[in-house]
C-alpha positions in Angstrom: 0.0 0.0 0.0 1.5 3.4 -1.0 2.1 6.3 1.6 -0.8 8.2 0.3 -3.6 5.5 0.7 -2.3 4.7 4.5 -2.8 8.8 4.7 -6.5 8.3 2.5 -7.5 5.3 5.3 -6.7 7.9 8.3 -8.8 10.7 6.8 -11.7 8.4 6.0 -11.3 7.0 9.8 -11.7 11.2 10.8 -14.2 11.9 8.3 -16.3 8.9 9.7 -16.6 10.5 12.9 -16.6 14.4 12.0 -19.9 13.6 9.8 -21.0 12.1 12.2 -20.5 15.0 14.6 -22.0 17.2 12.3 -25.6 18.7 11.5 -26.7 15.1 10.3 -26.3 14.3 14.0 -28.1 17.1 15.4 -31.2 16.6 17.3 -34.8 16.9 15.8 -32.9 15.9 12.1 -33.2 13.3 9.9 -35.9 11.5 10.6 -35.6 7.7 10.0 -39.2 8.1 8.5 -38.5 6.2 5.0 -36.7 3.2 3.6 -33.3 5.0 2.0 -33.3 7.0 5.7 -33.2 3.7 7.2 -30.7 2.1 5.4 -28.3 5.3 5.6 -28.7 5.1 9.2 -28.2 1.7 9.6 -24.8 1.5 7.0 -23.3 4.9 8.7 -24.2 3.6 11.9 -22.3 0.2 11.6 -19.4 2.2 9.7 -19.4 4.4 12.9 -19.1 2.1 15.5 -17.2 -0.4 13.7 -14.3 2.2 12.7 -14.5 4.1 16.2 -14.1 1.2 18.1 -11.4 -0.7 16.3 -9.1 2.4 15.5 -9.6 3.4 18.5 -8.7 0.1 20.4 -5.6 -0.1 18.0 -4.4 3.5 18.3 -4.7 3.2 22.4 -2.7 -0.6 22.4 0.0 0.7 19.6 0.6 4.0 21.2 3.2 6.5 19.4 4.0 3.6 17.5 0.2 3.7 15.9 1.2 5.8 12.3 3.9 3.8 11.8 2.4 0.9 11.5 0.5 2.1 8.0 3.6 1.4 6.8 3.3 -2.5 7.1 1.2 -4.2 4.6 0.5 -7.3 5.9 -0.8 -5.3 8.9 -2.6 -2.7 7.0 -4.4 -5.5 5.1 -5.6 -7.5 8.6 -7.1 -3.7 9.6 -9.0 -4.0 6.5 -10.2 -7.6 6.8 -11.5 -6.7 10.6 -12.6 -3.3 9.4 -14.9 -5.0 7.0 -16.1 -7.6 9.8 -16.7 -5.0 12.3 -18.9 -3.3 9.9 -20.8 -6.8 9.3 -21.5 -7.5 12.7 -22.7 -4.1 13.3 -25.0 -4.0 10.8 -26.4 -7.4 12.1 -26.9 -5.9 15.8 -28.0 -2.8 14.5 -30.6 -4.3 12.2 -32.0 -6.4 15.1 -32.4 -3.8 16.9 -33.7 -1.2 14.6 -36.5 -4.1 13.2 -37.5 -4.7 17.0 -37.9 -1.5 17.5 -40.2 -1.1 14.8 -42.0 -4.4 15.7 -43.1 -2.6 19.2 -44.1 1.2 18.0 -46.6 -1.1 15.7 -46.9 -4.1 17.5 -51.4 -2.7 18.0 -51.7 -3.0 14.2 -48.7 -4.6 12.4 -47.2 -7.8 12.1 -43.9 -8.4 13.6 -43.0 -10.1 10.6 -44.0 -7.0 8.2 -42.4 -4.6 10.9 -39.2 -6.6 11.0 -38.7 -6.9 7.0 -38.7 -3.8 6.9 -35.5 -3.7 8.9 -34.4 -6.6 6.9 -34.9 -5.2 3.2 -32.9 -2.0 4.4 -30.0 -4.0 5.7 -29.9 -6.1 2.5 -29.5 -3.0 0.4 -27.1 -1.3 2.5 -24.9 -5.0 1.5 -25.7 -4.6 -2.0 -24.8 -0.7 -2.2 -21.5 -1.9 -0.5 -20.9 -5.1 -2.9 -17.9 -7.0 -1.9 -14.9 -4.4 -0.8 -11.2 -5.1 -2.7 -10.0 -5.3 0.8 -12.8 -7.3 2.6 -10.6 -10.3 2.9 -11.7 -14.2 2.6 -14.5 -14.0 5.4 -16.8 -11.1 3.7 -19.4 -13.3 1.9 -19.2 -16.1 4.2 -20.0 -13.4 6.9 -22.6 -11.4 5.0 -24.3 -14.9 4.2 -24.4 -15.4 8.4 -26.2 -11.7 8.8 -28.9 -12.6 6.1 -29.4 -15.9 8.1 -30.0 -14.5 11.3 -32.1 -11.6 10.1 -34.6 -14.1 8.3 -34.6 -16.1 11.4 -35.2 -13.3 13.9 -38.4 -13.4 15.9 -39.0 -9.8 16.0 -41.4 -9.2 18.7 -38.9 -10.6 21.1 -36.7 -8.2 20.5 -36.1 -5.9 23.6 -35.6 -2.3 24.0 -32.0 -2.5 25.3 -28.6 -4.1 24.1 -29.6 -8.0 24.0 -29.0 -7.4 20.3 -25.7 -6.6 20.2 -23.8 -9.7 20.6 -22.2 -10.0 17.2 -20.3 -6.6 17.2 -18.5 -6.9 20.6 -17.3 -10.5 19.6 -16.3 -9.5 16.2 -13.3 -6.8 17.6 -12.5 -9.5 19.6 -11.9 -12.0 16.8 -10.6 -10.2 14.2 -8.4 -7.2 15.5 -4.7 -7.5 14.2 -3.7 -8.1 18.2 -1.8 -11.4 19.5 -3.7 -13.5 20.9 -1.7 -12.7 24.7 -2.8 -8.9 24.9 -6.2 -9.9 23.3 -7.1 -12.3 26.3 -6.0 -9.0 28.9 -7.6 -6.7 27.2 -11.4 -8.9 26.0 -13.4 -7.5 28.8 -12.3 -4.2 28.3 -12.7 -4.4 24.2 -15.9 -5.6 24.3 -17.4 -2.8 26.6 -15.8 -0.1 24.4 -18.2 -1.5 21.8 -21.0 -2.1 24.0 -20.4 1.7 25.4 -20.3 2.9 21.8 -23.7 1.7 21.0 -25.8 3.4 23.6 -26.0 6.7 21.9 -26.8 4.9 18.8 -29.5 3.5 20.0 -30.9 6.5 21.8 -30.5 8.7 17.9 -32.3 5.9 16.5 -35.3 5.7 19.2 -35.3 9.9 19.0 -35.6 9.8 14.9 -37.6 6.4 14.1 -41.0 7.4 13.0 -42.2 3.7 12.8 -45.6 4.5 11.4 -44.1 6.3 8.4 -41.9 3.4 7.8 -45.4 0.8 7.5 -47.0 3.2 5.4 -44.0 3.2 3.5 -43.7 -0.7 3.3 -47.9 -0.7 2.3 -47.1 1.6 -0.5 -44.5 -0.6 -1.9 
């Protein structure tokens, strides 16, 4: 990898995080009141967390050390691999929990089932928008293929209103960050609840904008 992608993957890490900061952010915008809102929140979301929480973890375990080790590519391509799982598994909680949440705002009139498609056909599209990454590594379809499996299977009006669905994201960092093994098993608690921590404002900007309503009147009109 030349110098100037390793300086393109930093900025897109910063970017990820100042847009996120931004006016998209702010409170009373962007209602999730539509399918395309949906899945931009869902993908952004899952880029978010994913690259927050594993840059992060790396930069704080590297150190002073951390910019120079763009300069490996073997290591630069394992960042990319778990980058690309990350974001997997955090669309998977994410879309648990954002199809749950619809399931209960509707549960008087709605079926779970509709309500939770609806979850599902957003996080399908937000893996076809993506298509399969240059630098997704061996795992990305195998991966994908386990999110569709357990979206289809989810009973969506047992979903709760808390982080029961985020299980696949906290054990993904865990698996695939570019750490041995020896500082992984010292440090597991502490990764996993950097993830869990990350998700709680998430889920409190997705229960502020959801207008689950709109979204089954959308789903009824096609």
């Amino acid at each position: 990898m030349r110098a100037q992608d390793r300086i393109r993957e930093l900025r897109h890490w910063l970017k990820t995080i100042t847009d996120y900061m931004g006016a998209g952010r702010s409170k009373g915008k962007g209602a999730i009141d539509g399918h395309s809102a949906l899945m931009d929140f869902l993908d952004t979301r899952s880029s978010l967390v994913a690259q927050t929480t594993l840059y992060g973890y790396l930069r704080t375990r590297a150190g002073m050390r951390y910019p120079t080790l763009f300069e490996n590519d073997a290591w630069v391509g394992a960042i990319n691999h778990a980058k690309w799982q990350m974001w997997l598994a955090c669309l998977s909680d994410i879309s648990v929990f954002a199809g749950g949440t619809i399931a209960r705002r509707t549960r008087d009139y709605a079926d779970p089932n509709v309500a939770g498609g609806i979850a599902c056909k957003a996080a399908f599209q937000a893996l076809e928008r993506r298509g399969l990454p240059a630098d997704a590594g061996p795992l990305f379809t195998e991966t994908a293929q386990a999110l569709r499996r357990r979206l289809l299977a989810c009973r969506w009006e047992s979903v709760e209103d808390g982080e029961d669905a985020f299980v696949e994201s906290p054990q993904a960092l865990v698996l695939h960050a570019p750490i041995i093994e020896e500082l992984m098993q010292l440090d597991e608690e502490i990764v996993r609840n950097s993830v869990r921590f990350r998700w709680e404002e998430v889920r409190c900007e997705l229960r502020e904008k959801m207008d689950a309503d709109a979204l089954i009147e959308s789903a009824d009109r096609g």
